[in-house]
C-alpha positions as a Markdown table, in Angstrom:
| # | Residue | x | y | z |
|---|---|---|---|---|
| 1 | Unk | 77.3 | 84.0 | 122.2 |
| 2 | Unk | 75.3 | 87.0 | 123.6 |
| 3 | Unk | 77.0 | 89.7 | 125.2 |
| 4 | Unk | 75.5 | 92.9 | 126.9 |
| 5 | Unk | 76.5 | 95.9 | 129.0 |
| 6 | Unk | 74.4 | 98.1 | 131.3 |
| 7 | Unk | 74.6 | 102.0 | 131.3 |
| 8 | Unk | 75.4 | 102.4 | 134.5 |
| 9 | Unk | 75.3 | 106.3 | 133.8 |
| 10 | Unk | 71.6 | 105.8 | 133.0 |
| 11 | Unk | 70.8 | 102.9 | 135.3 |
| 12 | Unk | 68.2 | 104.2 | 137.8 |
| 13 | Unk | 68.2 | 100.7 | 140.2 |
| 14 | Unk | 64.5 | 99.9 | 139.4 |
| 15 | Unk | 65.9 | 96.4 | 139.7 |
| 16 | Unk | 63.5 | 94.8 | 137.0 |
| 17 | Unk | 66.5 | 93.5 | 135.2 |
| 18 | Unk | 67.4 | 91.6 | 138.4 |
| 19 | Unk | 63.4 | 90.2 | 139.0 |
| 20 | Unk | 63.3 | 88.9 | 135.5 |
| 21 | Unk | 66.7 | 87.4 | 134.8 |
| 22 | Unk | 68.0 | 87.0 | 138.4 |
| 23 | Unk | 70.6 | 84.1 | 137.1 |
| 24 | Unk | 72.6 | 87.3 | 135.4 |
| 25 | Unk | 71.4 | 90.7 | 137.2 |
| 26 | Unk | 72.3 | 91.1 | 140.8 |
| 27 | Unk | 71.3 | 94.3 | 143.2 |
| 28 | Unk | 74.1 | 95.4 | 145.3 |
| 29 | Unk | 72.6 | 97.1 | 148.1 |
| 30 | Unk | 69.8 | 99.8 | 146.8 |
| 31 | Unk | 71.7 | 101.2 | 143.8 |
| 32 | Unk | 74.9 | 99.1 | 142.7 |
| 33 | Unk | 74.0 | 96.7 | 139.6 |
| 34 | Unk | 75.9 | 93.5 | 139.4 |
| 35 | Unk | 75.6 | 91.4 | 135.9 |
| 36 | Unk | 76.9 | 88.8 | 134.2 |
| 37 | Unk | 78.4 | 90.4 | 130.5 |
| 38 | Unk | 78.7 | 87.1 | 128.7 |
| 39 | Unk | 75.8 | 84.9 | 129.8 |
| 40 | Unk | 75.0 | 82.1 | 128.8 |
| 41 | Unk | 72.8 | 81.9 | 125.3 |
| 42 | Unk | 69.7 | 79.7 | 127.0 |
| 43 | Unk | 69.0 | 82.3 | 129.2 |
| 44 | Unk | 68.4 | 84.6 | 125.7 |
| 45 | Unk | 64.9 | 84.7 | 126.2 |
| 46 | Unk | 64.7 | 85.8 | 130.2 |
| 47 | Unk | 67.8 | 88.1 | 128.9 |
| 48 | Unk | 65.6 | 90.2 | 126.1 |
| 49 | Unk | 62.8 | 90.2 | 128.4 |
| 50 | Unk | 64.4 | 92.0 | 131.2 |
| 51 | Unk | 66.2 | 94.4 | 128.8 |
| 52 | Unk | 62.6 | 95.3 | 127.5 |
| 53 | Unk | 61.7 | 95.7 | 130.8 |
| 54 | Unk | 64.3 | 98.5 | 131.9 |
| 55 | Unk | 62.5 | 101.9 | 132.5 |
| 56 | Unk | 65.5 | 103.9 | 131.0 |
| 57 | Unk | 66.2 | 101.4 | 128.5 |
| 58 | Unk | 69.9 | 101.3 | 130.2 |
| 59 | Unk | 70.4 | 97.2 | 129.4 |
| 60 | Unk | 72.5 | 97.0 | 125.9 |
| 61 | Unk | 72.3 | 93.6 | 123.9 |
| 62 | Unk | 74.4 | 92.7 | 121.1 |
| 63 | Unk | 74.4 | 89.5 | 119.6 |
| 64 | Unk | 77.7 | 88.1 | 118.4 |
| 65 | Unk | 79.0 | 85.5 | 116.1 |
| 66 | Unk | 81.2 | 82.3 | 117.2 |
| 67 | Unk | 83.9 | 83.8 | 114.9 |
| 68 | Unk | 83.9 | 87.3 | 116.7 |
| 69 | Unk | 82.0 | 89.3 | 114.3 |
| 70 | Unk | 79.1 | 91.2 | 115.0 |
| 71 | Unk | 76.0 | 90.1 | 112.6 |
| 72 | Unk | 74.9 | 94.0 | 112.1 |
| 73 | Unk | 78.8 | 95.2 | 111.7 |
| 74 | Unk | 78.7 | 97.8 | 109.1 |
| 75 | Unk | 82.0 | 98.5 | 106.7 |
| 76 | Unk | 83.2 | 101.9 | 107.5 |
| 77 | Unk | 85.6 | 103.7 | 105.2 |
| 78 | Unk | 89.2 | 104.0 | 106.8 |
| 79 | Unk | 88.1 | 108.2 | 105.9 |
| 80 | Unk | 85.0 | 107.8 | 108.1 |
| 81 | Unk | 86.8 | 106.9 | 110.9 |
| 82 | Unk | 87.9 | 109.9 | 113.5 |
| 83 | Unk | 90.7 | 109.3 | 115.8 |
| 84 | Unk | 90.8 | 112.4 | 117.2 |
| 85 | Unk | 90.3 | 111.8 | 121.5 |
């Protein structure tokens, strides 16, 4: 399963995302980015290429494992862990 996020906050609407990988990113007028957060694993390739190809570098990929856990997850110490907001 591959699953990705766009930051929006850094997201400029250069719109190569959508020219590469149309079948998951969608321009919404001039500015507004539309995209699929869960697609679907053959479209990996057309997927990594389009998140190379973002200017700002604002297309997040993170694979993820049928069982819900991240490959890269690292073990954090309960101590390491703020959860001050």
């Amino acid at each position: 399963m591959v699953r990705i996020a766009v930051d929006l906050n850094r997201c400029q609407g250069y719109a190569q995302c959508a020219f590469l990988a149309p079948e998951i990113f969608t321009m919404h007028g001039d500015e507004a980015l539309l995209y699929d957060p869960e697609p679907d694993e053959a479209l990996r390739e057309k997927l990594d290429r389009a998140a190379a190809a973002c200017p700002v570098q604002a297309v997040l990929v993170d694979a993820v494992e049928p069982d819900g856990v991240e490959p890269d997850a690292v073990d954090v110490p309960a101590e390491g862990v703020s959860h001050a907001r």
